[in-house]
C-alpha positions as CSV (number, residue, x, y, z in Angstrom):
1,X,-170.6,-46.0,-24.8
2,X,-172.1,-46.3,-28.0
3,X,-175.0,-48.8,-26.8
4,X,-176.1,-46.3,-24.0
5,X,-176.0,-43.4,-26.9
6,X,-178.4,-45.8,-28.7
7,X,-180.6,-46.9,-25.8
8,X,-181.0,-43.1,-24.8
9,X,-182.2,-42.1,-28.2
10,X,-184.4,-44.9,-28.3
11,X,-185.9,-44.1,-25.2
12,X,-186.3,-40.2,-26.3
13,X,-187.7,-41.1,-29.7
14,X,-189.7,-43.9,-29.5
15,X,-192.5,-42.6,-27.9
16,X,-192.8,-40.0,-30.5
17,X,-193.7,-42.3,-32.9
18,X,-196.3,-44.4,-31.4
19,X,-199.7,-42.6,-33.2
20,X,-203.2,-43.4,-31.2
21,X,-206.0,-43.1,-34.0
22,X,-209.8,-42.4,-32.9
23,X,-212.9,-44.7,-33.7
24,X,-213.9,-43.5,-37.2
25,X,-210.5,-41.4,-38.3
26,X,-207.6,-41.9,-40.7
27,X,-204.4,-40.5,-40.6
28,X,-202.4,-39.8,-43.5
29,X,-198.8,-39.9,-42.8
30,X,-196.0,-38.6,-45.0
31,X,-192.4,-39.8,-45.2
32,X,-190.0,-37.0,-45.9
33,X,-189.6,-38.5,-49.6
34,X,-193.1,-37.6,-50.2
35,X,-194.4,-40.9,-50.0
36,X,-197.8,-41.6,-48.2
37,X,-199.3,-44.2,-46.2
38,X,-202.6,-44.2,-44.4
39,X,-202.9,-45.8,-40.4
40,X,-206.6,-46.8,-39.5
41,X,-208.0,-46.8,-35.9
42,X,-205.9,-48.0,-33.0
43,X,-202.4,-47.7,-31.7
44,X,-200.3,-47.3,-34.7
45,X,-196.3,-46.6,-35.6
46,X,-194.5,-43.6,-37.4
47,X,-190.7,-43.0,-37.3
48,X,-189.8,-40.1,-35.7
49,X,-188.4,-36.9,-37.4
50,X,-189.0,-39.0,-40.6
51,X,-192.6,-39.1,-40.7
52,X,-195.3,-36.8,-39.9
53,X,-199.4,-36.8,-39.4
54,X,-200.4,-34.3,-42.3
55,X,-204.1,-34.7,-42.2
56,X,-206.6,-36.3,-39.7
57,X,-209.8,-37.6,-42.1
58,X,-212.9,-38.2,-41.0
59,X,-214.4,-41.3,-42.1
60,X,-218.0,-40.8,-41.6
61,X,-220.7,-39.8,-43.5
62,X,-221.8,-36.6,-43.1
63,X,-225.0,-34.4,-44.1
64,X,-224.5,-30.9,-45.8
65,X,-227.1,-28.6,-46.4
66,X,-226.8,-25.7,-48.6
67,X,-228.9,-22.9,-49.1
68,X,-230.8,-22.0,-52.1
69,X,-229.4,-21.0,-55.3
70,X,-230.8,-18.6,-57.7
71,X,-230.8,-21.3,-61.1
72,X,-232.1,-19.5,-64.7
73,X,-233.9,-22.5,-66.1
74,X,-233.7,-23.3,-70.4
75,X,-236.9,-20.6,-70.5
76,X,-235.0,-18.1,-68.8
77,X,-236.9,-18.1,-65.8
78,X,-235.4,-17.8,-62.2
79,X,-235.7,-21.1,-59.2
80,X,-234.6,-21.0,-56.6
81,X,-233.0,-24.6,-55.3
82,X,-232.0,-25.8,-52.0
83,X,-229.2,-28.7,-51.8
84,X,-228.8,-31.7,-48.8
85,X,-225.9,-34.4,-50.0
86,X,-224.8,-37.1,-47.6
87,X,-220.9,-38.0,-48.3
88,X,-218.2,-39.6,-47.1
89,X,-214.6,-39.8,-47.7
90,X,-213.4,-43.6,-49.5
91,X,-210.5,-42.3,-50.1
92,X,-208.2,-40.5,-47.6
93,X,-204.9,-40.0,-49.7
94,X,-206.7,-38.8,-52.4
95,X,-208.9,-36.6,-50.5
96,X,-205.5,-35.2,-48.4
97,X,-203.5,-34.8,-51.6
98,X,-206.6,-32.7,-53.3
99,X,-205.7,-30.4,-50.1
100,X,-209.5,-29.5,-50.6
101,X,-212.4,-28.1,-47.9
102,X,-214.7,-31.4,-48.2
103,X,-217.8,-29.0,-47.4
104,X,-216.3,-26.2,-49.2
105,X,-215.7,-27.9,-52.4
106,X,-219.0,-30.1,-52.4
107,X,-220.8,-27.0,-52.5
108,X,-219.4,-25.4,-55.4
109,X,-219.9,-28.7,-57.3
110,X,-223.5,-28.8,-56.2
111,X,-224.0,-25.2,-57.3
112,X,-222.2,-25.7,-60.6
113,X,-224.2,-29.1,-61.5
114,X,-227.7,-27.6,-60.5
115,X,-226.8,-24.7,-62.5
116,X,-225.9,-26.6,-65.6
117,X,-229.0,-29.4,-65.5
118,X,-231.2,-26.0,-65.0
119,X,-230.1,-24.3,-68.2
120,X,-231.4,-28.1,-69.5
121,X,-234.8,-27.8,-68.3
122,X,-237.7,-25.4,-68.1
123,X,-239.0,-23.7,-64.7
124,X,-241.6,-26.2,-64.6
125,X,-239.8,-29.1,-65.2
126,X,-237.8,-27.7,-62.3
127,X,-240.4,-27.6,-59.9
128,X,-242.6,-30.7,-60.9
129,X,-239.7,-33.3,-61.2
130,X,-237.2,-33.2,-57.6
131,X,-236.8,-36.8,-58.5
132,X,-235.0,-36.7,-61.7
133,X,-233.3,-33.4,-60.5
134,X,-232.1,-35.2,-57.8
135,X,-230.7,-38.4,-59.6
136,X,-229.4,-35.8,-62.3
137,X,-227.4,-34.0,-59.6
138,X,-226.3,-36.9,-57.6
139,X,-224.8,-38.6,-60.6
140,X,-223.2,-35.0,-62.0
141,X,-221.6,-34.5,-58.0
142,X,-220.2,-38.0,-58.1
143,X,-218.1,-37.7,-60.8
144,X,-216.2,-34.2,-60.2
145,X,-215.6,-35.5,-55.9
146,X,-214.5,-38.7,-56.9
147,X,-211.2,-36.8,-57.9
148,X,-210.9,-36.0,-54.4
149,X,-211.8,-39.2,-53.0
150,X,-215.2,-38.1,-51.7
151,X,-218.2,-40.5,-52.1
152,X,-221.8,-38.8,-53.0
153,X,-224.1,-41.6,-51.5
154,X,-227.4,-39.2,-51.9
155,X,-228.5,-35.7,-53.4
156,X,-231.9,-34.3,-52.7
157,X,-233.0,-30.8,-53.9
158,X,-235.8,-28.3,-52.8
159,X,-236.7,-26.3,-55.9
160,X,-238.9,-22.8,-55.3
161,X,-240.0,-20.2,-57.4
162,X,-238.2,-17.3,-57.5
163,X,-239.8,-14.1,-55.4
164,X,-241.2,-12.7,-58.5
165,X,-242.7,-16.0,-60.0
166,X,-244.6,-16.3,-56.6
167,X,-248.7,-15.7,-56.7
Protein backbone atom coordinates (compact mmCIF):
# COMPACT_ATOMS: atom_id res chain seq x y z
CA UNK A 1 0.00 0.00 0.00
CA UNK A 2 2.67 2.17 0.80
CA UNK A 3 4.79 1.42 -2.50
CA UNK A 4 1.75 2.38 -4.76
CA UNK A 5 1.38 5.72 -2.41
CA UNK A 6 5.03 6.22 -3.38
CA UNK A 7 4.94 5.33 -7.05
CA UNK A 8 1.70 7.62 -7.46
CA UNK A 9 3.48 10.62 -6.10
CA UNK A 10 6.35 9.92 -8.01
CA UNK A 11 4.50 9.80 -11.05
CA UNK A 12 2.54 13.20 -10.07
CA UNK A 13 5.71 15.01 -9.10
CA UNK A 14 8.32 14.09 -11.14
CA UNK A 15 7.45 15.74 -14.12
CA UNK A 16 7.22 18.98 -12.20
CA UNK A 17 10.68 19.01 -11.75
CA UNK A 18 12.20 18.33 -14.95
CA UNK A 19 13.22 22.27 -16.10
CA UNK A 20 13.89 22.66 -20.08
CA UNK A 21 16.34 25.75 -20.42
CA UNK A 22 16.62 27.78 -23.84
CA UNK A 23 19.90 28.22 -26.00
CA UNK A 24 21.45 31.36 -24.41
CA UNK A 25 19.40 31.40 -20.76
CA UNK A 26 20.15 30.69 -17.15
CA UNK A 27 17.85 29.78 -14.62
CA UNK A 28 18.33 30.62 -11.13
CA UNK A 29 16.71 28.23 -8.90
CA UNK A 30 16.04 28.64 -5.14
CA UNK A 31 15.65 26.02 -2.50
CA UNK A 32 13.18 26.95 0.16
CA UNK A 33 16.35 27.47 2.57
CA UNK A 34 17.35 30.38 0.49
CA UNK A 35 20.11 28.64 -1.06
CA UNK A 36 20.76 29.21 -4.94
CA UNK A 37 22.03 27.26 -7.71
CA UNK A 38 22.09 28.18 -11.39
CA UNK A 39 20.99 25.37 -14.38
CA UNK A 40 22.47 26.21 -17.91
CA UNK A 41 20.87 25.16 -21.27
CA UNK A 42 19.29 21.86 -21.72
CA UNK A 43 16.96 19.53 -19.83
CA UNK A 44 17.68 20.12 -16.33
CA UNK A 45 16.29 18.80 -12.62
CA UNK A 46 14.52 20.79 -9.58
CA UNK A 47 12.68 19.05 -6.80
CA UNK A 48 9.32 19.77 -6.67
CA UNK A 49 7.56 22.00 -4.05
CA UNK A 50 11.12 22.49 -2.69
CA UNK A 51 12.60 24.45 -5.39
CA UNK A 52 11.46 27.05 -7.65
CA UNK A 53 12.60 29.05 -11.01
CA UNK A 54 12.95 32.72 -9.54
CA UNK A 55 14.55 34.45 -12.47
CA UNK A 56 15.14 33.45 -16.26
CA UNK A 57 18.67 35.53 -17.29
CA UNK A 58 19.57 36.20 -20.41
CA UNK A 59 22.99 35.43 -21.31
CA UNK A 60 23.67 37.52 -24.23
CA UNK A 61 25.02 40.63 -24.96
CA UNK A 62 22.91 43.23 -25.54
CA UNK A 63 23.15 46.97 -27.00
CA UNK A 64 21.42 49.91 -25.00
CA UNK A 65 21.10 53.18 -26.26
CA UNK A 66 20.22 56.05 -24.16
CA UNK A 67 19.31 59.42 -25.04
CA UNK A 68 21.06 62.43 -24.41
CA UNK A 69 21.78 63.93 -21.22
CA UNK A 70 22.00 67.50 -20.32
CA UNK A 71 25.99 67.30 -18.56
CA UNK A 72 27.27 71.01 -16.92
CA UNK A 73 30.95 70.63 -17.90
CA UNK A 74 33.99 72.05 -15.08
CA UNK A 75 33.32 75.66 -17.06
CA UNK A 76 29.80 75.57 -16.28
CA UNK A 77 28.66 75.07 -19.67
CA UNK A 78 25.84 72.76 -20.82
CA UNK A 79 26.51 69.19 -23.37
CA UNK A 80 24.48 67.40 -24.31
CA UNK A 81 25.65 63.44 -24.40
CA UNK A 82 24.19 60.47 -25.92
CA UNK A 83 25.18 56.84 -24.41
CA UNK A 84 25.34 53.17 -26.41
CA UNK A 85 26.95 50.28 -23.87
CA UNK A 86 27.03 46.72 -25.04
CA UNK A 87 26.70 44.32 -21.71
CA UNK A 88 26.16 41.12 -20.67
CA UNK A 89 25.31 39.31 -17.64
CA UNK A 90 28.70 36.98 -16.16
CA UNK A 91 27.04 36.54 -13.40
CA UNK A 92 23.44 35.31 -12.98
CA UNK A 93 23.06 34.88 -9.02
CA UNK A 94 24.50 38.03 -8.50
CA UNK A 95 22.62 39.74 -11.05
CA UNK A 96 19.14 37.85 -9.63
CA UNK A 97 20.02 38.58 -6.06
CA UNK A 98 20.62 42.57 -7.02
CA UNK A 99 16.72 42.08 -8.02
CA UNK A 100 17.83 44.99 -10.41
CA UNK A 101 16.26 46.18 -14.18
CA UNK A 102 19.65 45.37 -16.19
CA UNK A 103 18.54 48.34 -18.70
CA UNK A 104 17.12 50.29 -15.95
CA UNK A 105 19.97 50.29 -13.73
CA UNK A 106 22.70 50.61 -16.51
CA UNK A 107 21.29 53.83 -17.36
CA UNK A 108 21.35 55.52 -14.27
CA UNK A 109 25.03 54.52 -13.85
CA UNK A 110 25.78 55.84 -17.30
CA UNK A 111 24.04 59.09 -16.47
CA UNK A 112 25.70 59.38 -13.03
CA UNK A 113 29.38 58.57 -14.50
CA UNK A 114 29.01 60.98 -17.55
CA UNK A 115 27.77 63.50 -15.11
CA UNK A 116 30.64 63.20 -12.73
CA UNK A 117 33.77 62.98 -15.57
CA UNK A 118 31.78 66.23 -16.99
CA UNK A 119 32.09 68.28 -13.90
CA UNK A 120 36.04 67.07 -14.67
CA UNK A 121 36.33 68.57 -17.90
CA UNK A 122 35.62 71.68 -19.86
CA UNK A 123 32.83 71.90 -22.79
CA UNK A 124 35.55 71.58 -25.16
CA UNK A 125 37.27 68.93 -23.86
CA UNK A 126 33.84 67.37 -24.02
CA UNK A 127 33.25 67.68 -27.51
CA UNK A 128 36.95 67.24 -28.98
CA UNK A 129 37.89 63.99 -26.93
CA UNK A 130 34.78 61.04 -27.37
CA UNK A 131 37.72 58.79 -27.01
CA UNK A 132 38.92 59.36 -23.60
CA UNK A 133 35.22 60.11 -22.59
CA UNK A 134 34.40 56.92 -23.73
CA UNK A 135 37.24 54.86 -21.91
CA UNK A 136 36.54 57.22 -18.90
CA UNK A 137 32.91 55.99 -18.83
CA UNK A 138 33.40 52.50 -19.72
CA UNK A 139 35.80 51.98 -16.88
CA UNK A 140 33.49 54.24 -14.24
CA UNK A 141 30.21 51.77 -15.56
CA UNK A 142 32.27 48.70 -14.97
CA UNK A 143 32.88 49.07 -11.56
CA UNK A 144 29.32 50.11 -10.07
CA UNK A 145 27.47 46.75 -12.51
CA UNK A 146 29.99 44.47 -11.47
CA UNK A 147 28.00 44.45 -8.13
CA UNK A 148 25.22 43.19 -9.99
CA UNK A 149 27.01 40.74 -12.08
CA UNK A 150 26.70 42.70 -15.27
CA UNK A 151 29.73 42.96 -17.66
CA UNK A 152 30.37 46.46 -19.54
CA UNK A 153 32.31 45.10 -22.62
CA UNK A 154 32.04 48.79 -24.54
CA UNK A 155 30.84 52.43 -23.85
CA UNK A 156 30.67 55.01 -26.68
CA UNK A 157 29.30 58.56 -26.19
CA UNK A 158 27.92 61.22 -28.66
CA UNK A 159 28.66 64.57 -27.09
CA UNK A 160 26.56 67.89 -28.54
CA UNK A 161 26.41 71.28 -27.72
CA UNK A 162 23.70 72.29 -25.85
CA UNK A 163 20.72 74.30 -27.92
CA UNK A 164 22.07 77.63 -26.79
CA UNK A 165 25.90 76.89 -27.42
CA UNK A 166 24.75 76.11 -31.15
CA UNK A 167 25.92 78.81 -34.03
Amino acid sequence: MIGSAAATALRLFAPMGVVAVPRGYCFVVQHHNGHSRTMSPGVGWRVPLLEWVCARIDMGERVLTYPPVPVITGDDRAVNVAVTVRVKVTDPLRHAASGMDGPTAVHAVATYVVRMIGADLTAHDMLTGPGFLAARLQAGMQEETLTWGITVLEARSTVEPAPHLRP
